[in-house]
PDB file of N, H, CA, C and O in Angstrom:
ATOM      1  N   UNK A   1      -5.062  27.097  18.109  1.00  0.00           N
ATOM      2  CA  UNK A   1      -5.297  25.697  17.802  1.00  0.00           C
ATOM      3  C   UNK A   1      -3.970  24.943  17.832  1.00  0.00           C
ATOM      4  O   UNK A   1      -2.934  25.608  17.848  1.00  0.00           O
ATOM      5  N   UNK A   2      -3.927  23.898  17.840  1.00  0.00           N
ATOM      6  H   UNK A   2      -4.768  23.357  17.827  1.00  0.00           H
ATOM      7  CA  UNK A   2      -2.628  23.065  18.514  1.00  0.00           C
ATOM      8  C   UNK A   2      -2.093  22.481  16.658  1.00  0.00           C
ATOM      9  O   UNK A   2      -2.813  21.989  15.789  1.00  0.00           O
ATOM     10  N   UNK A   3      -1.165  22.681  16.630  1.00  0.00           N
ATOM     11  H   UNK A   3      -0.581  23.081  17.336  1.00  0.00           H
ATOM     12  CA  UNK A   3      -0.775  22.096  15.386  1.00  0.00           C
ATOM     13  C   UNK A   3       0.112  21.297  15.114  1.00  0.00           C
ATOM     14  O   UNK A   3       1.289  21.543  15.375  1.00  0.00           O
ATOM     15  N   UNK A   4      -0.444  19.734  14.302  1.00  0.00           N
ATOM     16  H   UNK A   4      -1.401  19.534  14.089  1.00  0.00           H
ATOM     17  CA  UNK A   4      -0.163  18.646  14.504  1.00  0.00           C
ATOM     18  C   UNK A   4       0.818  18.356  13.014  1.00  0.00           C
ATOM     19  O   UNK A   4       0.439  18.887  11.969  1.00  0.00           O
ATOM     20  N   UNK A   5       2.062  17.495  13.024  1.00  0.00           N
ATOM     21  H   UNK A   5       2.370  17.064  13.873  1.00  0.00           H
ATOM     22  CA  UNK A   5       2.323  17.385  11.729  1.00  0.00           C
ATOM     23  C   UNK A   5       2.006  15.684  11.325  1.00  0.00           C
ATOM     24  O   UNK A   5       1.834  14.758  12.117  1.00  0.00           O
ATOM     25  N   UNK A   6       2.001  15.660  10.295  1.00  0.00           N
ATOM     26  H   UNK A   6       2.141  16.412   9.651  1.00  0.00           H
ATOM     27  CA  UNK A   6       0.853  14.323   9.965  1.00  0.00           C
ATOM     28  C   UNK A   6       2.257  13.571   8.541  1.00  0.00           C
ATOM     29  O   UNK A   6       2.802  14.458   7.884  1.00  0.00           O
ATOM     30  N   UNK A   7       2.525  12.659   8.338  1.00  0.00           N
ATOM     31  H   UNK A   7       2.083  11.939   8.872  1.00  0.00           H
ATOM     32  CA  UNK A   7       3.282  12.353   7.772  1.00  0.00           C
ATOM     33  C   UNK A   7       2.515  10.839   6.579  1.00  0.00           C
ATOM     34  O   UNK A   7       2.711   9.627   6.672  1.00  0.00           O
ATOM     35  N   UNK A   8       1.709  11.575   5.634  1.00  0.00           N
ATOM     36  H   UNK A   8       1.550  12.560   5.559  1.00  0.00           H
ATOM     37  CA  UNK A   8       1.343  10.927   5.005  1.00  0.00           C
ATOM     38  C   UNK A   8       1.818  10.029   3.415  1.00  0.00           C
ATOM     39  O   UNK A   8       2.500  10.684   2.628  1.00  0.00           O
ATOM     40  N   UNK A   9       1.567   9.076   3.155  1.00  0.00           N
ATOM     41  H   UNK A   9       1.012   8.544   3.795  1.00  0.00           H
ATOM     42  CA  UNK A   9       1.865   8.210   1.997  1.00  0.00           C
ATOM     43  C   UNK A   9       0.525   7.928   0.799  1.00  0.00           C
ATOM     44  O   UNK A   9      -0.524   7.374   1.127  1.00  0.00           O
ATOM     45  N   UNK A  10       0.801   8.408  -0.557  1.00  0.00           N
ATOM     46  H   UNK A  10       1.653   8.858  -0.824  1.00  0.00           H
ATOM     47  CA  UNK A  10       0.205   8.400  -1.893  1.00  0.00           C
ATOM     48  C   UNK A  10       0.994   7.655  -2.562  1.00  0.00           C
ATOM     49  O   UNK A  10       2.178   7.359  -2.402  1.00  0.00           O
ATOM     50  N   UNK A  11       0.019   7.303  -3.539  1.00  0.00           N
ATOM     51  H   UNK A  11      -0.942   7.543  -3.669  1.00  0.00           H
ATOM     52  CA  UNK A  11       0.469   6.315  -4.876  1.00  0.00           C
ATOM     53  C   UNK A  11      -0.256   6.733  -6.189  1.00  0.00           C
ATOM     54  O   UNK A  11      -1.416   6.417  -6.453  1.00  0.00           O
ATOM     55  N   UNK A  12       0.351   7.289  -6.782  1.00  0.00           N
ATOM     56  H   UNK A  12       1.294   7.546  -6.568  1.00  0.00           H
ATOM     57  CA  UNK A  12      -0.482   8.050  -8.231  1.00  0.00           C
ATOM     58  C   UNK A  12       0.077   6.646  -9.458  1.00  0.00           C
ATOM     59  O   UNK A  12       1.104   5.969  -9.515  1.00  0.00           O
ATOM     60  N   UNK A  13      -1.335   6.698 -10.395  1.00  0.00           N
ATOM     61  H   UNK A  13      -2.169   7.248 -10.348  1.00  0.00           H
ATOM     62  CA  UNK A  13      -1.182   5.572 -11.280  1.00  0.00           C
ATOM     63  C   UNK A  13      -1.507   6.760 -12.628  1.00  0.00           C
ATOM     64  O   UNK A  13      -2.678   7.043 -12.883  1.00  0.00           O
ATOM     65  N   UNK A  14      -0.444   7.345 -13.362  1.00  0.00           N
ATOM     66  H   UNK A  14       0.507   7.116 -13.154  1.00  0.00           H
ATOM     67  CA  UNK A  14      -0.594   8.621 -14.484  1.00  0.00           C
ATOM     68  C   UNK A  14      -0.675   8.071 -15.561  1.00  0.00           C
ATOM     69  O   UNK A  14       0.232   7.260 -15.752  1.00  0.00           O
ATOM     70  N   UNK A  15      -1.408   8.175 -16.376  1.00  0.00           N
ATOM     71  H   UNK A  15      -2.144   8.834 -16.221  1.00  0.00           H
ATOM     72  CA  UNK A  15      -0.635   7.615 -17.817  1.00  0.00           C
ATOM     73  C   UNK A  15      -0.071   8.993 -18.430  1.00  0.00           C
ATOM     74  O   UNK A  15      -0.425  10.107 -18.042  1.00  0.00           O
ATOM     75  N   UNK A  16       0.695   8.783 -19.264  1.00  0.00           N
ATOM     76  H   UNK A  16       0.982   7.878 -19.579  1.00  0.00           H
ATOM     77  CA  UNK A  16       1.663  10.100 -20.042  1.00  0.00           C
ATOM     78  C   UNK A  16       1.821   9.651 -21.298  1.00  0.00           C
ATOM     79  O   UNK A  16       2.145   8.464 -21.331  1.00  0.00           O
ATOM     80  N   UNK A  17       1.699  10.227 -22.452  1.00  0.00           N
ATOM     81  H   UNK A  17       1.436  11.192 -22.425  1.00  0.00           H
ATOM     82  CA  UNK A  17       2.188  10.515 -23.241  1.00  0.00           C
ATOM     83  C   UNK A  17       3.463  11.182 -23.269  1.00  0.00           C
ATOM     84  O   UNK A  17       3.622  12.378 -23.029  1.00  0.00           O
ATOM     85  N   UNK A  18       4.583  10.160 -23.645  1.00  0.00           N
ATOM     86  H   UNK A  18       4.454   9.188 -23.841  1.00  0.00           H
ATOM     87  CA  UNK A  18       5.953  10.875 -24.129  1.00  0.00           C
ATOM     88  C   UNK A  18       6.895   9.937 -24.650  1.00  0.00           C
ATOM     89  O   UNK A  18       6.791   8.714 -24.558  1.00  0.00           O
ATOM     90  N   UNK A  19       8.102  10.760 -25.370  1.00  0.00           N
ATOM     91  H   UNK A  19       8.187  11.753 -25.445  1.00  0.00           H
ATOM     92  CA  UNK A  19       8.767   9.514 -26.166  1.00  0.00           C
ATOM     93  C   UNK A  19       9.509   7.950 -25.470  1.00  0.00           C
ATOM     94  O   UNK A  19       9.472   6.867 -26.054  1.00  0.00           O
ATOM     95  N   UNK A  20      10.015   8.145 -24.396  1.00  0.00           N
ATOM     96  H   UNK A  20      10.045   9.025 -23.922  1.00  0.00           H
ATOM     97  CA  UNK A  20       9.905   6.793 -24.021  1.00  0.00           C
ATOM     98  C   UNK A  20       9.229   6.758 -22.768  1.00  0.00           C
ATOM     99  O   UNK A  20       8.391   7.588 -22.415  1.00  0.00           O
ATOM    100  N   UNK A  21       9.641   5.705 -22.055  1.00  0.00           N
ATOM    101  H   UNK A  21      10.321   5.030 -22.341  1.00  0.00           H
ATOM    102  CA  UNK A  21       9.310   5.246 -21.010  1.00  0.00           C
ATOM    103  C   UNK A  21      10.052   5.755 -19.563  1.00  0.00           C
ATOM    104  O   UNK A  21       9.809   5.354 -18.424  1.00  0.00           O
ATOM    105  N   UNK A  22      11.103   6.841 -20.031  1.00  0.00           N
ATOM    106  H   UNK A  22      11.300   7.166 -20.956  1.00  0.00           H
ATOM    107  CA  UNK A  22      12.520   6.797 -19.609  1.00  0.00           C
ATOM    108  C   UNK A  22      11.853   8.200 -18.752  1.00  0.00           C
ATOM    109  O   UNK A  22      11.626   8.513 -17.584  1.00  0.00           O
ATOM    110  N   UNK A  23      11.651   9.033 -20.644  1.00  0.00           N
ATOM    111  H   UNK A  23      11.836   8.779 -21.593  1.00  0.00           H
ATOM    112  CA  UNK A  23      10.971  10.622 -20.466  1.00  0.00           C
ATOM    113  C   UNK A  23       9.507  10.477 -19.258  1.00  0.00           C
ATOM    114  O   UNK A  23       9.331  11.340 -18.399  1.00  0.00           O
ATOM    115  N   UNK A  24       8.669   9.378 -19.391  1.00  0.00           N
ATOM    116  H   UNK A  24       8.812   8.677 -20.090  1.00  0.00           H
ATOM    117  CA  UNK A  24       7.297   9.339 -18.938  1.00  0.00           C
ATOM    118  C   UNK A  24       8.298   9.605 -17.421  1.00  0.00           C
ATOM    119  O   UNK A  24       8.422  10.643 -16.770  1.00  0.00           O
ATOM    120  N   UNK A  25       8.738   8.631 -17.256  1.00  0.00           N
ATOM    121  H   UNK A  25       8.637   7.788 -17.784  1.00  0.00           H
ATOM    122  CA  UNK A  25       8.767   8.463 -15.573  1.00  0.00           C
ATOM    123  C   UNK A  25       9.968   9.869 -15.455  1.00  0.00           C
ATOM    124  O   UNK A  25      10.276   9.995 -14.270  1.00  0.00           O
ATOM    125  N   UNK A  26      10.361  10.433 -15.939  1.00  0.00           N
ATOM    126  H   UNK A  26      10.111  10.330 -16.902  1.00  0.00           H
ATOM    127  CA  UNK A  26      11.443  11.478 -15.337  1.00  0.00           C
ATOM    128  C   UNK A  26      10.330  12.430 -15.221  1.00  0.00           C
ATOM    129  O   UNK A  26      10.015  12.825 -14.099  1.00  0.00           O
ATOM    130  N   UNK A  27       9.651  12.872 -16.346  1.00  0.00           N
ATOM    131  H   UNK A  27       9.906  12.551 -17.258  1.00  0.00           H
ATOM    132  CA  UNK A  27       8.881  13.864 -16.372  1.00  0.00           C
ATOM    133  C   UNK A  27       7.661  13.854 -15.675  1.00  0.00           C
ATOM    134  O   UNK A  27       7.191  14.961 -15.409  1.00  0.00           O
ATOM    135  N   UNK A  28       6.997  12.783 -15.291  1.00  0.00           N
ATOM    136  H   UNK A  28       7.378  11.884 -15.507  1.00  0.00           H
ATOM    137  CA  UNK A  28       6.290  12.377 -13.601  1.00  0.00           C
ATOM    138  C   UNK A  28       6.674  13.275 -12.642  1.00  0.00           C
ATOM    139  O   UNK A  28       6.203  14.347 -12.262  1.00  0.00           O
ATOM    140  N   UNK A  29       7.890  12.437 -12.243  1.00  0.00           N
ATOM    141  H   UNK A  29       8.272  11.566 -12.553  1.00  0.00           H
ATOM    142  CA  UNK A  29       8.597  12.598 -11.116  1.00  0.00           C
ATOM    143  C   UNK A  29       8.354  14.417 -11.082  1.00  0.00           C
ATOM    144  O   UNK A  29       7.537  14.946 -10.329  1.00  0.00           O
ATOM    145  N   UNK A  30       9.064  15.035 -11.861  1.00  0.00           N
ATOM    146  H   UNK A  30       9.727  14.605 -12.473  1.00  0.00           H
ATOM    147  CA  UNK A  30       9.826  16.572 -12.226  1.00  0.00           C
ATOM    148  C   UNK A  30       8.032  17.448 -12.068  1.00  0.00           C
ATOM    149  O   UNK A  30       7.819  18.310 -11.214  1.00  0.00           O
ATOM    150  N   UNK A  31       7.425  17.177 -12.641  1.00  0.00           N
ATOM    151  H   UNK A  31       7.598  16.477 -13.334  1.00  0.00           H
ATOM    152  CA  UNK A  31       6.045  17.981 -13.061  1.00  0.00           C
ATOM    153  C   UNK A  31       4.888  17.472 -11.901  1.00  0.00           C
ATOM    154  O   UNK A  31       3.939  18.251 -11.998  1.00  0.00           O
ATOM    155  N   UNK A  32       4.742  16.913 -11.320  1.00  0.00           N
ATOM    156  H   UNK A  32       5.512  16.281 -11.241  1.00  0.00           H
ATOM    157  CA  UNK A  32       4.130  16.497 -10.263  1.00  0.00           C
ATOM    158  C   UNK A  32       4.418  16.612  -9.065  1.00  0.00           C
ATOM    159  O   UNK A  32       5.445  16.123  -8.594  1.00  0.00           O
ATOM    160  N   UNK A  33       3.554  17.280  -8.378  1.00  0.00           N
ATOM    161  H   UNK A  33       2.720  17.677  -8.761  1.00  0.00           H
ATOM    162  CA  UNK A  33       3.722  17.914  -6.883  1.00  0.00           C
ATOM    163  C   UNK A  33       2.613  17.803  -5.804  1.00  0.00           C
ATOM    164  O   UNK A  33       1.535  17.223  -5.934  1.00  0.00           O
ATOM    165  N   UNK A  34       2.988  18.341  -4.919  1.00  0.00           N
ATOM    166  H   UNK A  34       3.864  18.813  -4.814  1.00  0.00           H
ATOM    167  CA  UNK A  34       2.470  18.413  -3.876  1.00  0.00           C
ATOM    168  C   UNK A  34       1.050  19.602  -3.659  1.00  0.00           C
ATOM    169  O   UNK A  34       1.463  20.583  -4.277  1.00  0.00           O
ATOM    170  N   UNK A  35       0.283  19.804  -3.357  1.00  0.00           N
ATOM    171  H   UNK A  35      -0.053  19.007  -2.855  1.00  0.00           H
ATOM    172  CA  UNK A  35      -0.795  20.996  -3.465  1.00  0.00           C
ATOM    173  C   UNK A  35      -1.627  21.005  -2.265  1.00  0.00           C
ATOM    174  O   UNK A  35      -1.899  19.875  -1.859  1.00  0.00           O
ATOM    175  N   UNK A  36      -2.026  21.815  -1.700  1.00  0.00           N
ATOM    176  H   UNK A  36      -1.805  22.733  -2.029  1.00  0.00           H
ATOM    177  CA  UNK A  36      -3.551  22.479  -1.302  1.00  0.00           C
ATOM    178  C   UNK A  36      -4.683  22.534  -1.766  1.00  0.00           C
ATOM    179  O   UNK A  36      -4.858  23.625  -2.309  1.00  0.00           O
ATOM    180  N   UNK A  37      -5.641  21.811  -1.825  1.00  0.00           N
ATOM    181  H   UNK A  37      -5.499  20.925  -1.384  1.00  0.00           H
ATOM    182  CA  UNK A  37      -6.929  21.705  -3.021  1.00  0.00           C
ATOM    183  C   UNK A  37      -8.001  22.588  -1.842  1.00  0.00           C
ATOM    184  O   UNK A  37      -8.917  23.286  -2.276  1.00  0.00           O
ATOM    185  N   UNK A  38      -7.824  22.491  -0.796  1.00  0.00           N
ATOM    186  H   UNK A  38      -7.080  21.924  -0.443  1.00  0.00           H
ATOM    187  CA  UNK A  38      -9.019  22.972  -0.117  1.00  0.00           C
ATOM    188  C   UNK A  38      -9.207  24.503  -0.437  1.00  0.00           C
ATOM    189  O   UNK A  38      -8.240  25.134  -0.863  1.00  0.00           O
ATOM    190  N   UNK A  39     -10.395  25.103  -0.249  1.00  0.00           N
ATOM    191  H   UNK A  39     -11.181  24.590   0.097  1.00  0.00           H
ATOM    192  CA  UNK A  39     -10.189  26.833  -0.474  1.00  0.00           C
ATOM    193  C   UNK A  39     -10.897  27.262   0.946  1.00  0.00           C
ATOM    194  O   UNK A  39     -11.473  26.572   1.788  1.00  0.00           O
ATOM    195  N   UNK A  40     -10.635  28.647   0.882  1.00  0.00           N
ATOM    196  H   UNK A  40     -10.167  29.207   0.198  1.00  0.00           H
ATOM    197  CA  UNK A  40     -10.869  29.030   2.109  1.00  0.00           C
ATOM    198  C   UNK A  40     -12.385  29.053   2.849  1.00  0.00           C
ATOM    199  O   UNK A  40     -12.464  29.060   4.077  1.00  0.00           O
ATOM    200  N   UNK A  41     -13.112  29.061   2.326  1.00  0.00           N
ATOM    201  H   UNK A  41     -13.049  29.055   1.328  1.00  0.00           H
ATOM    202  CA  UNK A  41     -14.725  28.317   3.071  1.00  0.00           C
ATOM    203  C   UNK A  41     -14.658  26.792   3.692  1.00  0.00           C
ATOM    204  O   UNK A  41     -15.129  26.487   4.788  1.00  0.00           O
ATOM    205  N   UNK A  42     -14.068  26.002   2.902  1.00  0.00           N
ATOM    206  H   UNK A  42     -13.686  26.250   2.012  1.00  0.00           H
ATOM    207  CA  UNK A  42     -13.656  24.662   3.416  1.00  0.00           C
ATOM    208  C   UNK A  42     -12.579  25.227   4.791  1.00  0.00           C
ATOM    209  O   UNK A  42     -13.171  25.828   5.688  1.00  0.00           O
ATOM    210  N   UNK A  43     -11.495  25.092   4.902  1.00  0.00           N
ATOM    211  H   UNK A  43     -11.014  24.604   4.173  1.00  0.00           H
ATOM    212  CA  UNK A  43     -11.050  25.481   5.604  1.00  0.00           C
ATOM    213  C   UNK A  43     -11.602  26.536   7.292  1.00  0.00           C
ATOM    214  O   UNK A  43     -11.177  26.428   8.442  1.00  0.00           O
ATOM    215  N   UNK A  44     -12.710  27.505   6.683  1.00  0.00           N
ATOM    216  H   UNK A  44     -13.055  27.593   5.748  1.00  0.00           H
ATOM    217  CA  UNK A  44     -13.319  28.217   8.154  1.00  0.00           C
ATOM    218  C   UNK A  44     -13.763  27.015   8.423  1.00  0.00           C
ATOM    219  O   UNK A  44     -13.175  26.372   9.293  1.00  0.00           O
ATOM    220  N   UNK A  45     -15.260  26.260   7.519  1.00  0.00           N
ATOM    221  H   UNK A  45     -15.738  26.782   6.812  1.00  0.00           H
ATOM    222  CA  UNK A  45     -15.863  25.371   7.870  1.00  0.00           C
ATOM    223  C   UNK A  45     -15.472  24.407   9.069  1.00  0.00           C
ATOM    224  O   UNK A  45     -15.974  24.316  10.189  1.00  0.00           O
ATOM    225  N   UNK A  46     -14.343  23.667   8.447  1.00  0.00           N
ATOM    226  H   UNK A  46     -13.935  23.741   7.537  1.00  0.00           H
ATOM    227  CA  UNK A  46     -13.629  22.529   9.331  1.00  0.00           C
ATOM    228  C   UNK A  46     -12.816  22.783  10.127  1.00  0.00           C
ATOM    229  O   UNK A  46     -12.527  21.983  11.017  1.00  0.00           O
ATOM    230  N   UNK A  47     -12.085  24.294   9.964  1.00  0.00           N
ATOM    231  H   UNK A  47     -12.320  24.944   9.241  1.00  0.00           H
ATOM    232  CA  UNK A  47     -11.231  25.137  11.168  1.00  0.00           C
ATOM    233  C   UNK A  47      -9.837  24.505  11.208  1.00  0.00           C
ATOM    234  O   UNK A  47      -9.344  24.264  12.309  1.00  0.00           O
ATOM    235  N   UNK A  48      -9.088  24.186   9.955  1.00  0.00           N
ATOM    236  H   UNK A  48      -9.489  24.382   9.060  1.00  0.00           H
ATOM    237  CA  UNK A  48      -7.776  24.350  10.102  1.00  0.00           C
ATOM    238  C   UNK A  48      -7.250  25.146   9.070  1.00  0.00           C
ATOM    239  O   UNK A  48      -7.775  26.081   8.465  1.00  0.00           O
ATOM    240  N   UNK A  49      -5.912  24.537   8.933  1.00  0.00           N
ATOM    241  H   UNK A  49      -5.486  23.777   9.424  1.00  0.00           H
ATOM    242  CA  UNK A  49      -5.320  25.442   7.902  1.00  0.00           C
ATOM    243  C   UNK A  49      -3.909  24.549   7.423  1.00  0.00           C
ATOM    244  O   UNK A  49      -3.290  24.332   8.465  1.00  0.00           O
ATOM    245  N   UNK A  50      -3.248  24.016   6.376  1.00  0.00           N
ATOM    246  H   UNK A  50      -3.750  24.193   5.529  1.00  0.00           H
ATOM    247  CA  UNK A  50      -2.105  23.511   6.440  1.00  0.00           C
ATOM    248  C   UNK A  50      -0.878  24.858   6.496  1.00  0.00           C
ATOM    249  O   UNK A  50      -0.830  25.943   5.918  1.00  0.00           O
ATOM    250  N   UNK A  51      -0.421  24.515   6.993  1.00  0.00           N
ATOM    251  H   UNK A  51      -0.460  23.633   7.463  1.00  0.00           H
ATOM    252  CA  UNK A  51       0.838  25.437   7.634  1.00  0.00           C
ATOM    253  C   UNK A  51       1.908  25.322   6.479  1.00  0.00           C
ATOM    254  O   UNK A  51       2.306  26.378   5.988  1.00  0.00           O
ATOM    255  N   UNK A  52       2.405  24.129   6.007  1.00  0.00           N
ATOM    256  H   UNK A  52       2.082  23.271   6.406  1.00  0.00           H
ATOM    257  CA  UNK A  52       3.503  23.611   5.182  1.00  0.00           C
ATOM    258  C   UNK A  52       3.271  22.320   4.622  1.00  0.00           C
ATOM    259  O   UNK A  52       2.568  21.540   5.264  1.00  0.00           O
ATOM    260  N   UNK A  53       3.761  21.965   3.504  1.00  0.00           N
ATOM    261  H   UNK A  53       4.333  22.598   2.982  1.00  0.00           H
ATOM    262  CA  UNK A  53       3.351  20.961   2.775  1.00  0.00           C
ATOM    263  C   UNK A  53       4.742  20.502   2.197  1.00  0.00           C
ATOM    264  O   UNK A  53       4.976  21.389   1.377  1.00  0.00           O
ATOM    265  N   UNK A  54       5.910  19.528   2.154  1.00  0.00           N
ATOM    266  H   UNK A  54       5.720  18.807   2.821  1.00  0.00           H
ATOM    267  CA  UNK A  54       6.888  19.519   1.852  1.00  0.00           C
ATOM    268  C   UNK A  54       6.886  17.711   0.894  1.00  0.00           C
ATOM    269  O   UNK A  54       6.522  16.691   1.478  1.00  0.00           O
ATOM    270  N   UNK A  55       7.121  17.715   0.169  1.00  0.00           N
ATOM    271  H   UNK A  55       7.416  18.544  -0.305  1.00  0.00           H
ATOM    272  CA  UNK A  55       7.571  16.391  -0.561  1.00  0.00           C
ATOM    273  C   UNK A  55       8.557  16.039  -0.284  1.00  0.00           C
ATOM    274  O   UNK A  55       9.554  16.728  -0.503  1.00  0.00           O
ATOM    275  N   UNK A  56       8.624  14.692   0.367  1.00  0.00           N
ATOM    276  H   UNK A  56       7.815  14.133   0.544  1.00  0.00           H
ATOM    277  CA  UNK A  56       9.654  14.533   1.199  1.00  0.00           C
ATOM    278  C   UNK A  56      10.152  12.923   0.215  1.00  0.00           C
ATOM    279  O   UNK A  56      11.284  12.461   0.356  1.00  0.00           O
ATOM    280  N   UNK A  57       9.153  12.282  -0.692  1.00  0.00           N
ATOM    281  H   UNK A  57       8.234  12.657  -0.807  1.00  0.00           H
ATOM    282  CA  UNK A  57       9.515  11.215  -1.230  1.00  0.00           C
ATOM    283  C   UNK A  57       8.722  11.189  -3.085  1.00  0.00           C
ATOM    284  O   UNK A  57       7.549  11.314  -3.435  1.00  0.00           O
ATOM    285  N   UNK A  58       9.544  11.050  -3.610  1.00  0.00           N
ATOM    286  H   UNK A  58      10.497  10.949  -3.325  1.00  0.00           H
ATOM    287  CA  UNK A  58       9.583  10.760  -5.440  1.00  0.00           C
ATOM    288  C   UNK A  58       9.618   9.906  -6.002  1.00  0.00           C
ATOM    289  O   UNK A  58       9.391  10.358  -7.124  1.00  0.00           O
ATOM    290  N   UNK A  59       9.737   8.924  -6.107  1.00  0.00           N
ATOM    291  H   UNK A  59       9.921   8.557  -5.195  1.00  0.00           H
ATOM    292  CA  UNK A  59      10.043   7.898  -7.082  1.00  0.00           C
ATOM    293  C   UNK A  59       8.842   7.298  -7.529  1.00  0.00           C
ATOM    294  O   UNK A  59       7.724   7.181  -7.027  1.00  0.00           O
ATOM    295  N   UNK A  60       9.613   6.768  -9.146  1.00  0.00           N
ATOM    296  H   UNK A  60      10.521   6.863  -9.553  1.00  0.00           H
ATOM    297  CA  UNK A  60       8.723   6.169  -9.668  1.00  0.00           C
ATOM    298  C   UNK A  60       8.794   4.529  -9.247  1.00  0.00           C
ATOM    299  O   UNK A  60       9.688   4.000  -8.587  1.00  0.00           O
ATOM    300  N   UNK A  61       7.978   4.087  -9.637  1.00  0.00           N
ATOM    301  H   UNK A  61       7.252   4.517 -10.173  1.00  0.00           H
ATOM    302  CA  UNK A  61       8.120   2.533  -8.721  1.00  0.00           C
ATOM    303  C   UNK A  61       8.121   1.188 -10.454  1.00  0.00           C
ATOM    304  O   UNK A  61       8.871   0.304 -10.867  1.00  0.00           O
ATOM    305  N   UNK A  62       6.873   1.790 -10.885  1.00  0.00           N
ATOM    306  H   UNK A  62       6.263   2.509 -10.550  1.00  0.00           H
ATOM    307  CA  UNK A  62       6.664   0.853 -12.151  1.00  0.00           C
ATOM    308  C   UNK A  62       6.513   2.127 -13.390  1.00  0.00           C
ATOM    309  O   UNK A  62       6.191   3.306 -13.242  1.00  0.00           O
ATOM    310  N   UNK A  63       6.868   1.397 -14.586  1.00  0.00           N
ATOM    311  H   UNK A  63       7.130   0.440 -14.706  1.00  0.00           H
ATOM    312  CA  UNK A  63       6.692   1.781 -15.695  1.00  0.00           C
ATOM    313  C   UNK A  63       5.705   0.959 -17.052  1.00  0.00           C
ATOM    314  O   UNK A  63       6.326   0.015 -17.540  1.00  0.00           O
ATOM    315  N   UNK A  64       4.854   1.107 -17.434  1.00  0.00           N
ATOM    316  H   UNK A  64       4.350   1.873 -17.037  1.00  0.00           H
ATOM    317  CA  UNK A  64       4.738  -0.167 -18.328  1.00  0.00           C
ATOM    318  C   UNK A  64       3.676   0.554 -19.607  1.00  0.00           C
ATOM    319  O   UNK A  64       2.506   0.918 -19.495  1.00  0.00           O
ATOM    320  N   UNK A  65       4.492   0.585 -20.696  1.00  0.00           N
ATOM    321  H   UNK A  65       5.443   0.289 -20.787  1.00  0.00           H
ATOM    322  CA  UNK A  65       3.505   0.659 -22.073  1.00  0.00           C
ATOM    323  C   UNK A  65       2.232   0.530 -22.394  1.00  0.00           C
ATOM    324  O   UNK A  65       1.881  -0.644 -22.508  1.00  0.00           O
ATOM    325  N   UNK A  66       1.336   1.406 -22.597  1.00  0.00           N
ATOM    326  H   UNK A  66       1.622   2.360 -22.504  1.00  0.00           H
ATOM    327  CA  UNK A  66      -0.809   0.355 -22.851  1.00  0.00           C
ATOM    328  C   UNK A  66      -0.967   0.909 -24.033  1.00  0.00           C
ATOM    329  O   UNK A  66      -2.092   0.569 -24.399  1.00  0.00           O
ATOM    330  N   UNK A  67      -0.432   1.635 -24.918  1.00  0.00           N
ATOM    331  H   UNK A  67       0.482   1.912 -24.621  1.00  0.00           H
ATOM    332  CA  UNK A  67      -0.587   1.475 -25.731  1.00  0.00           C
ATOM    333  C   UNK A  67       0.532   1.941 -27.007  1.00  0.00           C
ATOM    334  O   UNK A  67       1.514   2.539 -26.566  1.00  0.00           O
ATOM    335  N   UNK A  68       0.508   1.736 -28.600  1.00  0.00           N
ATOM    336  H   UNK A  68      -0.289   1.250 -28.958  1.00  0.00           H
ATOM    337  CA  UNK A  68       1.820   2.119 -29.195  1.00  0.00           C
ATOM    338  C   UNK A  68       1.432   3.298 -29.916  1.00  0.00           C
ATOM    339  O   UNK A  68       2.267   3.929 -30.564  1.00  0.00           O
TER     340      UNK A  68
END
């Protein structure tokens, strides 16, 4: 099968519990990753496979308090 690399863009909206606002967004960034959710029946089914999965971009963008 011919294998294509695909260079995609996400936007996660988390809420966190932690002492500031400082910890929320470091500990985002640090504990949040990249994954494979499909399992292998999905995969025969639709007939691929991801090869490599690399995080290539991190940042947090906004921060903002909802509750005290």
């Amino acid at each position: 099968m011919p294998l294509y690399e695909v260079s995609l863009s996400r936007t996660f909206v988390i809420k966190v519990e932690a002492k500031s606002a400082r910890d929320a967004a470091r500990l985002s960034e640090f504990f949040l990753g990249c994954a494979d959710d499909s399992n292998e029946r999905e995969r025969k089914e639709y007939q691929f496979e991801f090869r490599e999965i690399e995080l290539v971009d991190n940042d947090v963008m906004e921060v903002n308090q909802v509750e005290n």
